[in-house]
Every structure is written in structure tokens, then in C-alpha cells.
C-alpha positions in Angstrom: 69.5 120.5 78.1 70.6 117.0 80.1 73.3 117.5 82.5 75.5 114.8 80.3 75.1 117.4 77.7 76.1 120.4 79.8 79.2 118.2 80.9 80.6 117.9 77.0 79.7 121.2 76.3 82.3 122.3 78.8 84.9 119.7 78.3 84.8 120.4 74.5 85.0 124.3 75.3 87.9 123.6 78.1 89.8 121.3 75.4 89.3 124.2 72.5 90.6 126.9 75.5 93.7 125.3 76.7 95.0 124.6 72.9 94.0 128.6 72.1 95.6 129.5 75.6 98.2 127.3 74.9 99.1 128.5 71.5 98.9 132.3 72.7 100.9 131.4 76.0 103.5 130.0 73.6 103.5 132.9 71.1 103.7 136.1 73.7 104.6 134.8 77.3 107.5 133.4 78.7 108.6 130.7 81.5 106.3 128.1 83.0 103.1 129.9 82.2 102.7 128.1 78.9 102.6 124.3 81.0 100.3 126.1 83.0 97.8 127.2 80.9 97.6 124.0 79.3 98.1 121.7 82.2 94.7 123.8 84.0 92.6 123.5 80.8 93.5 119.5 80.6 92.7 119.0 83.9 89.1 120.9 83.7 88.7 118.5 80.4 89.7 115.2 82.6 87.2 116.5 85.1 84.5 117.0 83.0 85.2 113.6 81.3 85.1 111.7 84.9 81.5 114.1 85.2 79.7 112.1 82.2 79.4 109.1 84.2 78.4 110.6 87.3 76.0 113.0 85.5 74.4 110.0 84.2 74.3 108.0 87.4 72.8 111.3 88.6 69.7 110.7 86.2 68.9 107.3 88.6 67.2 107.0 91.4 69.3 104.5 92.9 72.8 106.2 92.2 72.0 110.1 93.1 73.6 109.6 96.1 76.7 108.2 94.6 76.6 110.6 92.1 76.4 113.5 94.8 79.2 112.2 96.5 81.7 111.4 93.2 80.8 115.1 92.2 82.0 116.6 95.5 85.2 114.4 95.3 85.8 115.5 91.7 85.1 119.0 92.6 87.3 119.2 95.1 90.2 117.1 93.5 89.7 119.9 90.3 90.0 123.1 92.9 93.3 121.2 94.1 95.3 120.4 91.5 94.6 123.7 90.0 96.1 125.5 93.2 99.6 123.2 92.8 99.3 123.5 89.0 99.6 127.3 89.5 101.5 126.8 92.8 98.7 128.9 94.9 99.9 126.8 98.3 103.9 127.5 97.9 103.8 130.8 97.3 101.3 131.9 100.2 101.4 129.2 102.7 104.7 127.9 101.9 106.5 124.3 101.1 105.5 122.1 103.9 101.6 123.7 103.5 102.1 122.4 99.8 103.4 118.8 100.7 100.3 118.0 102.9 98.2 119.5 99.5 99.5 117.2 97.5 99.1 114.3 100.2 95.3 115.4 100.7 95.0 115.3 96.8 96.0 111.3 97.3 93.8 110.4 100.1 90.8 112.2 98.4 91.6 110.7 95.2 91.7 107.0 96.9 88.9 108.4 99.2 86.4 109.7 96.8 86.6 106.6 94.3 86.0 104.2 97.4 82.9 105.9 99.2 80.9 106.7 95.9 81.3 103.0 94.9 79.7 101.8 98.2 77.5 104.3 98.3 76.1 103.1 94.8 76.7 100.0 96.1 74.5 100.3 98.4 71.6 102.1 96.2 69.6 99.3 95.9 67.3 97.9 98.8 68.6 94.2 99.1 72.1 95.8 99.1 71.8 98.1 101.6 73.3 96.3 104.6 76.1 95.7 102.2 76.8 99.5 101.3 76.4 100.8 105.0 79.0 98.5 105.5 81.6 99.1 102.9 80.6 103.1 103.3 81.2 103.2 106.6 85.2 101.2 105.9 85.7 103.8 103.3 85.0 106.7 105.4 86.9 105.6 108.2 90.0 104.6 106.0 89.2 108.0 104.4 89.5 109.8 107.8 92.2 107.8 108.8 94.1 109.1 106.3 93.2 112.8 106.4 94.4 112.7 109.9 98.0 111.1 108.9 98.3 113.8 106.3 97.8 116.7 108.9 98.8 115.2 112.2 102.5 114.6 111.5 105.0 116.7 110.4 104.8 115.9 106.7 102.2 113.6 104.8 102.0 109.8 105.6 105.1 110.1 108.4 103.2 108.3 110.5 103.7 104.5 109.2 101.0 103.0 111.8 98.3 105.7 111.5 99.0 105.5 107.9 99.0 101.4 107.4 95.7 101.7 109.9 94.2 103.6 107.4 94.7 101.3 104.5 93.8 98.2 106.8 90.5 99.8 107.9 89.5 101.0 104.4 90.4 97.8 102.6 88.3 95.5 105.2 85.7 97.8 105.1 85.0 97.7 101.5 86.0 94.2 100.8 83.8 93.5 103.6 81.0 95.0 102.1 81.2 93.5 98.9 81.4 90.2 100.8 77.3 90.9 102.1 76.6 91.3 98.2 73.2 89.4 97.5 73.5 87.5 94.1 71.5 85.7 91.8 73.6 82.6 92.2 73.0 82.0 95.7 76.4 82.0 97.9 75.5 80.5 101.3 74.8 83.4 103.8 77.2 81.5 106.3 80.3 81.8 103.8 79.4 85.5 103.7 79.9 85.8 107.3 82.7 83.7 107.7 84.3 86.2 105.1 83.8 89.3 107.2 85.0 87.7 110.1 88.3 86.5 108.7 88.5 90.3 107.4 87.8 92.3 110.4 89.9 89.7 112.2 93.0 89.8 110.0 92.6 93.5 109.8 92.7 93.8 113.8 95.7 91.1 113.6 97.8 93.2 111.0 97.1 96.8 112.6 98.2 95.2 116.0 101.3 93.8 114.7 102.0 96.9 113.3 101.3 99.6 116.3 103.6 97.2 117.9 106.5 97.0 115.7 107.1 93.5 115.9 107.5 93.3 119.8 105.4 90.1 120.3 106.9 88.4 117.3 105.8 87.5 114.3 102.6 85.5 114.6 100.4 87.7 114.7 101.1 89.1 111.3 101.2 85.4 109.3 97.7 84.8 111.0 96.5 87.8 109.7 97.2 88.0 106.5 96.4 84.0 106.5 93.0 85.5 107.4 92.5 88.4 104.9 93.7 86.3 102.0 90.6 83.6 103.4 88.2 86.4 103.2 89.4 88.0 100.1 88.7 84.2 98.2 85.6 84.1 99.6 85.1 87.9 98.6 86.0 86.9 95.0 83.5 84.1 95.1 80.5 86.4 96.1 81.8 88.6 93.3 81.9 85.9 90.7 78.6 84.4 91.6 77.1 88.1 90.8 78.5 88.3 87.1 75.9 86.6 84.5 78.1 84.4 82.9 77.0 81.9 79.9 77.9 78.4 79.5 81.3 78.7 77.9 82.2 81.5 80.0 82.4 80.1 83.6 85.4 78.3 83.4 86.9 81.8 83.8 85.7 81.6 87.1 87.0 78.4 88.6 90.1 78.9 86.9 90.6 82.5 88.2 89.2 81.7 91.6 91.5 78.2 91.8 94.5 80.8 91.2 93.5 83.4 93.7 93.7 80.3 96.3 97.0 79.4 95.1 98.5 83.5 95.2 97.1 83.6 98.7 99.0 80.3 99.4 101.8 81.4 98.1 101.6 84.9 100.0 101.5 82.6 103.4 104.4 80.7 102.5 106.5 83.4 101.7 105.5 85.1 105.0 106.8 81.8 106.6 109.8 81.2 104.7 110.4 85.1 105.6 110.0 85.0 109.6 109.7 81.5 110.1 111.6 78.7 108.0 114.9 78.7 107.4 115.2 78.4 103.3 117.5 79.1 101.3 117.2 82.2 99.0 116.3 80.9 96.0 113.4 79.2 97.5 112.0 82.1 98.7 112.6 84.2 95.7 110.8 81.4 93.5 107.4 81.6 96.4 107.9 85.3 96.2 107.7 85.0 92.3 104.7 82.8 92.1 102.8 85.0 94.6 103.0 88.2 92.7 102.4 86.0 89.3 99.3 84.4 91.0 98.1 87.8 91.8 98.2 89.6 88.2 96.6 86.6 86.6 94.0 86.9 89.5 93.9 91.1 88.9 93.3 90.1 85.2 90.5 87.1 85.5 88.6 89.1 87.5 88.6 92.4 85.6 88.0 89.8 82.6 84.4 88.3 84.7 83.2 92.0 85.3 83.5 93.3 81.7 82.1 89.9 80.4 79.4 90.4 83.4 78.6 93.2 82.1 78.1 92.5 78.6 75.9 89.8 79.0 73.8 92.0 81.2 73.1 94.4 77.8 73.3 91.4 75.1 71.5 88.4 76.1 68.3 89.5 75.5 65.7 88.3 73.0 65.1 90.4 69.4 62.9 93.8 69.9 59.2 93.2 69.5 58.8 95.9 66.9 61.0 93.8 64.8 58.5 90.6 64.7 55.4 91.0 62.2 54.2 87.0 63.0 53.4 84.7 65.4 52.8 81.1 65.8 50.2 79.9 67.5 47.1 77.5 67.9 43.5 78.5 67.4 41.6 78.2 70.7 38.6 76.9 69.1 39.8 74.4 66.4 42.9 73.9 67.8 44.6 74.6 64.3 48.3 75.6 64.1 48.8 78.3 62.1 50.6 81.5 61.3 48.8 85.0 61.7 50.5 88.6 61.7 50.4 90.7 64.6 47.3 92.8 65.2 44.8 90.1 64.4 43.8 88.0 61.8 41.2 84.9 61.4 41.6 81.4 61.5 42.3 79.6 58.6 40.1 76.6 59.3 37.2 77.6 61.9 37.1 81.9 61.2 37.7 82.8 64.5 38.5 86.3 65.1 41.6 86.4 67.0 43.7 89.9 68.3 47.6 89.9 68.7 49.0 92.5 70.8 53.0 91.8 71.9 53.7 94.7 74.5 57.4 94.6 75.9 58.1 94.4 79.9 59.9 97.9 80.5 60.9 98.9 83.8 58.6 101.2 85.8 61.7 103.7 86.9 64.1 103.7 84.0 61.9 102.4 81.1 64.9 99.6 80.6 63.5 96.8 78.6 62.8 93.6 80.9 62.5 91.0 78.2 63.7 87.8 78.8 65.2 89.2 82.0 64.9 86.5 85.5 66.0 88.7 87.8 64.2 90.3 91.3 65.6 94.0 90.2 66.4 96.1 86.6 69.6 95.3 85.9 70.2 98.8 84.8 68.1 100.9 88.1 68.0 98.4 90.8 64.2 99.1 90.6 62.4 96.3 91.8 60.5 94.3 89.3 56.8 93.4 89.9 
């Protein structure tokens, strides 16, 4: 039995317990017990659910180790929110214990999705630079934020360890993504001008925000001037990965020409903020088309990955079981003709001729390679010989 299989087994038998513990709490128990029971046997069944993916990655060799990872993170996110379901922290190590449980829940939830993804990230060998990268951001931010749960006297009181944290896991990972090798090749310069402008802004913004504004205000417009430079050129490398067909690609200029104008707009309003004196209308109507610029960017670009994506599985030529002729011409008489496959003889001359069609498959995964041009499996990251 597959793990995948295993995983459905128990989130159909965790889904059938909570509605026959739920229905029993309801008939003989009284108090909270009934939200309990059915709140623990949901949350096993949402675990398990968040499990089929990872035990699938599992079955690759170039996601185990994401896989590991996601399944320690859901593991220990399950094993939490059951101990504040059934209030295990309040009642034996009391309320302020049970705040900083529920602010570790957070950081491993934010933590857990960001590490696994670089680590898969990361899986394949040309991407490797790029996932030690955005691993090591996501473990630090990670960190960063464990420490500003415990340190302090309740969760996230610390507003500059806690900001540091989000600064140093967002460059990190966007950073990483930014070394992403695509098909469309994006200029390895661009790359590194993207990193830069991240790791700078990032220093700029966590300096401006240990010191609370005592220098002024410049270093924070140039900062976030910088991250929203590398966050474009981010996008771009992104874009350029997704296989996109001819009547798809305007989806990228169009979302990429509007991530240019949000970050603009996230400048100006900056400016008008600290800098400019405008009147409040005018900076309510920069404001406005900053956050409007960034949902229509948020959508365009989950748009370009699910599109990516589909064209990854769909644009591929028939299966060659499905084909029972060929065309071709006869090497000896040069005769076009039709002949089934297996073998057959020329019309004209009688030669003998064998057809055999055998399917590229990858070596690792057995994922079909026809009419594929790319270096790796699209579906493994195995390279292709």
C-alpha cells in the first residue's frame, strides 16, 4: 500500500470519527467537549489532506527532502493545535505559556510553507544555488521569528526583531527565486542586480526600523524603492519560467507593466507621506492605485503559474499507442506511401520495411518526454539525455 493511499485511509477514517464522536458528544456530554471532539477530528482530516501532496512529492527523488521537511512542519503544526483545541497549555502551564503557543503555531505555519518550497526549490541540480539561497532566508526569517515569540514578554512585542524577521525571510526567498534558471533565458546580470537591490533594501528597511526614524526618512523610501526594483525583476524571472503559448503571453507584459506601475505608486505614496506636501486627496488617490496595482498583480501572476502549469501537462503530441499508420517514403524507390505500424512492404519496389514508434519516457519518473525541449523532466527535474 502507497503512502498517498495510507494518507486517505486516515483522513477518511478521521472524517467518519469526528462526525460519530461528534454525534455521541452531542447526544451524552455536555459543555465545550462536543466543539472539541469535532474540531480535533477536522483538524487530523486537514492534516492528512495537506499529507497527499507531500506523500506524493515524497515518491520523487528530487522533492524527498521537501517532503521530509513539509511533513515535520505539518506534524508539528497537528500536535499544536490539538494541545490549544483541548487547551493542554492553559490549564498546565498557564495563559501567557498559551499566547506564545499560539504565536509559534504562526511562525511555523509561515515557517514551514517557506523552507519546504525552497527546499524543493532547490531539488533540482541547475537550481541548487537558487534553493540554498532562498533556504537559508527562510530559515533565518524562521528563526527570527521563534526568537520574537519567546524573547519578549508576549508573542511579536518586539516590533524590530519581529519586522527583522519578515525583512530577512522575504529577501531570502524572493532572492532565491530571483537565481531561478529558465528556459527563456533572463540575462544572468538582471538576476544579480535583483538580489542586490533585495538584500540592499532589506538592510535599508531593517535599519530604518531598529532606529525608529532617528536619521529621517530616507533611508526607508530608498529601500523599499529598492525591494519593489528587485521584486519586478523577481516577477520577470518568474514569468520567463512559465511555458506560455502564443495567445497567452500578453498576460505577462500586461501583468508585469502593472507590477511596475504598483511599485511606482508604492514610492510615491511613500513620498507624498514623509516628503511632499499634498493635499489628502492626492495621497489617498496614490494610496488607492497602489493597493489596486497590487491585487491585479497578485491575480496575473497566480493566473501565469496555473496557466504554466497546464501547458506543462497539455501540450504534448497524441499517445503513440493511439497511431496505427505512418507516412513515409520508401528508402529504395523513393515511393510515398502509407504502411501500418509494425511493418509492411512497399507498394511499388517490395521492400520489406519494420515500423517500431517507442515513446521517450523519463529514466526516473517514467513521465512521457514526447515533444518535450526542455534540459530536465518537467515532472522530476531528472535530467534528460
Amino acid at each position: 500500500m502507497t503512502l498517498r493511499r495510507i494518507v486517505f485511509q486516515v483522513m477518511l477514517w478521521s472524517l467518519g470519527l469526528a462526525a460519530l464522536g461528534g454525534a455521541l458528544a452531542a447526544l451524552f456530554t455536555h459543555g465545550d467537549t462536543i466543539g472539541r471532539v469535532i474540531g480535533s477530528g477536522m483538524l487530523v482530516s486537514l492534516a492528512c489532506a495537506l499529507m497527499l501532496p507531500i506523500a506524493r512529492a515524497s515518491e520523487k527523488r528530487v522533492s524527498r527532502a521537501a517532503a521530509l521537511v513539509g511533513t515535520v512542519f505539518v506534524v508539528a503544526e497537528l500536535a499544536g493545535f490539538l494541545a490549544l483545541v483541548w487547551e493542554v497549555p492553559t490549564k498546565f502551564l498557564g495563559w501567557g505559556f498559551a499566547n506564545r503557543f499560539w504565536g509559534m503555531m504562526v511562525v511555523n505555519l509561515f515557517g514551514g510553507v517557506g523552507i519546504s518550497s525552497m527546499v524543493r526549490l532547490g531539488g533540482s541540480a541547475e537550481n541548487r544555488p537558487a534553493g540554498v539561497v532562498g533556504t537559508v532566508g527562510a530559515t533565518a526569517g524562521w528563526v527570527l521569528g521563534v526568537v520574537s515569540v519567546w524573547y519578549t514578554d508576549r508573542p511579536f512585542q518586539d516590533d524590530v526583531l519581529t519586522g527583522t524577521a519578515w525583512i530577512v525571510g522575504f529577501c531570502g526567498m524572493v532572492s532565491g527565486i530571483c537565481l531561478v534558471r529558465t528556459k527563456e533565458r533572463v540575462d544572468v546580470g538582471w538576476r544579480w542586480i535583483g538580489v542586490a537591490t533585495l538584500v540592499v533594501g532589506g538592510f535599508l528597511l531593517q535599519r530604518e526600523l531598529s532606529l525608529l526614524g532617528a536619521v529621517g526618512r530616507d533611508w526607508l523610501v530608498l529601500g523599499v524603492t529598492l525591494l519593489s526594483i528587485g521584486t519586478v525583476i523577481t516577477l520577470h524571472v518568474v514569468f520567463a519560467a512559465m511555458p506560455l503559448r502564443t495567445g497567452q503571453r500578453w498576460l505577462r507584459g500586461a501583468t508585469l507593466l502593472v507590477a511596475i506601475g504598483a511599485a511606482l505608486a508604492l514610492d510615491g505614496m511613500i513620498l507624498l507621506e514623509n516628503f511632499v506636501l499634498a493635499s489628502r486627496d492626492v495621497r489617498d488617490i496614490v494610496t488607492r492605485l497602489a493597493g489596486a496595482g497590487g491585487i491585479v498583480t497578485c491575480c496575473g501572476t497566480l493566473a501565469i503559474l496555473v496557466l504554466g502549469r497546464m501547458n506543462w501537462r497539455v501540450d504534448r503530441p497524441a499517445p503513440l499507442t493511439e497511431m496505427e499508420t505512418i507516412t513515409l517514403h520508401c528508402p529504395a524507390c523513393q515511393k510515398k506511401q502509407e504502411i501500418g505500424v509494425g511493418g509492411a512492404a512497399c507498394v511499388q519496389c517490395g521492400l520489406r520495411m519494420m515500423v517500431e514508434l517507442v515513446e521517450p519516457r523519463c529514466g526516473e519518473c517514467d513521465y512521457s518526454l514526447l515533444g518535450q525541449r526542455y534540459e530536465r523532466c518537467p515532472e522530476c527535474g531528472e535530467a534528460v539525455g
